[in-house]
N, C-alpha and C positions, 0 to 999 in steps of 0.2 A: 486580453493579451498582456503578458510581461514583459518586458525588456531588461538585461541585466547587460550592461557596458562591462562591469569587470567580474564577475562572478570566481569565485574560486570553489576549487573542488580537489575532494581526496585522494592521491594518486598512490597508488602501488608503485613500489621501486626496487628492483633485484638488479645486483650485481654481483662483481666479487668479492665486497667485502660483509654481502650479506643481503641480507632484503629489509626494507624500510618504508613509512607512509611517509606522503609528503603531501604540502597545501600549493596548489599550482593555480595559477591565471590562469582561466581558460578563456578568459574574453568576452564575444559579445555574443549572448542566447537571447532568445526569443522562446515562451513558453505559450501555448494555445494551450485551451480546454474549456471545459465546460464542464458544471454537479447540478445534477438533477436530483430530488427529494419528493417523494408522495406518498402520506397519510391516508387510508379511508376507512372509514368505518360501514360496510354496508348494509349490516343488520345489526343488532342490540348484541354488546357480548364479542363480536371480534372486529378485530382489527389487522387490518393488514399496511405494509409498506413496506418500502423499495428502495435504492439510490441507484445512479449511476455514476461516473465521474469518468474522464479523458484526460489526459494529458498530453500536449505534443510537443516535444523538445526537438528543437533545433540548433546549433550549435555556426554560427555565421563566423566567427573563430577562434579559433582553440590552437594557438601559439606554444608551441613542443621545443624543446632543446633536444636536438640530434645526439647524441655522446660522441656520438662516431665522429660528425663531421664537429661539432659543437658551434653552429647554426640554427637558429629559429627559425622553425616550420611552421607551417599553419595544416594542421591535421584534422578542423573541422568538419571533414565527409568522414571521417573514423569516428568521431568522440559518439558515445553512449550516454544517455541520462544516467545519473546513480540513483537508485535507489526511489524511482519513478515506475511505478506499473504504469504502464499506456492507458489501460483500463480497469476499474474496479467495481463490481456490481453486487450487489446485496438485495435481496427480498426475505419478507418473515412474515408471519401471523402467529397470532396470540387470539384463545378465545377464551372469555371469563364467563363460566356456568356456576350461578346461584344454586345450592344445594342446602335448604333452610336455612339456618345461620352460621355455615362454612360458603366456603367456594373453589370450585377446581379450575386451577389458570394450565392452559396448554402452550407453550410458546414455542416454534420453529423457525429457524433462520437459514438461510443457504447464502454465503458469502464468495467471489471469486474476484484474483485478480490476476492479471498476464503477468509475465517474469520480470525482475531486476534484475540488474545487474550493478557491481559493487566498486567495481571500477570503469573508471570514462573510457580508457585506450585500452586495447590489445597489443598494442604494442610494451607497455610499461607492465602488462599483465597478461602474462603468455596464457595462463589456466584460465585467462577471464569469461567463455564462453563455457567452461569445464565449473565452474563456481559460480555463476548465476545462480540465483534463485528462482526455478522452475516454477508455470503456472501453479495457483496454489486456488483448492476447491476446498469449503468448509461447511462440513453441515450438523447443527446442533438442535436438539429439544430439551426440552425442560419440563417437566411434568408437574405439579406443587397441589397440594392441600391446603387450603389457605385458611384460617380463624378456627380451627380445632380451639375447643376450650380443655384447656389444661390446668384445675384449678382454678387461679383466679387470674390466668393470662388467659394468650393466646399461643396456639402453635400455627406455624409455617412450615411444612414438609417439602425437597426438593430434590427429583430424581432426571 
């Protein structure tokens, strides 16, 4: 667990003489979570692993200037983590097959994390629920030829 007594954070600002970022107190957060990591190798040749991670952000208070009334609010039950996924999970395998003196590596990974969002309030950022950044799902392989003799090197191919 973290504790931040005065944290600041990036705040979206429109009015009318335009719109602007600005660095605001937001007070005192508490951040919970936890990352988990796991390697295995269970036969000769692949390998596999994983992570997870959590985040939980809590915002105990986050002190706002009104414009209207130009009073300090505490708007704590409003404020949003910036640019915190709650969650992010990843697994992959890689398997490396000896093929006399080259070798073919296969690598897959599937990554995912829940959405951010980019500004703290909805209040100072009307589009802020419209401008998040949506769950994001990722999935990649890699295919390779590995120690091709080319001459008097080596080649690596990679699709």
């Amino acid at each position: 667990m973290t504790q931040y007594s005065d944290l600041q954070v990036q705040q979206f600002a429109a009015g009318s003489g335009g719109a602007r970022s600005i660095i605001a107190n937001a007070g005192k957060v508490q951040l919970k979570g936890f990352e988990a990591e796991l390697t295995a190798v269970p036969v000769q040749g692949l390998t596999l692993d994983g992570s997870v991670g959590f985040t939980d952000t809590h915002y105990k208070r986050f002190l706002f200037l009104d414009p209207t009334t130009d009073t300090l609010v505490d708007v704590a039950d409003q404020a949003r983590p910036v640019y915190t996924p709650r969650w992010t999970v990843h697994v992959g395998g890689e398997y490396l097959a000896e093929l006399g003196d080259m070798a073919m590596r296969l690598r897959v990974d599937y990554s995912h994390r829940t959405q951010i969002y980019f500004n703290a309030l909805d209040i100072t950022a009307p589009f802020n629920e419209a401008t998040k950044s949506p769950p994001d799902d990722n999935l990649k392989a890699r295919l390779s030829p590995e120690g091709i003799h080319l001459g008097s090197g080596r080649l690596e191919l990679g699709v």
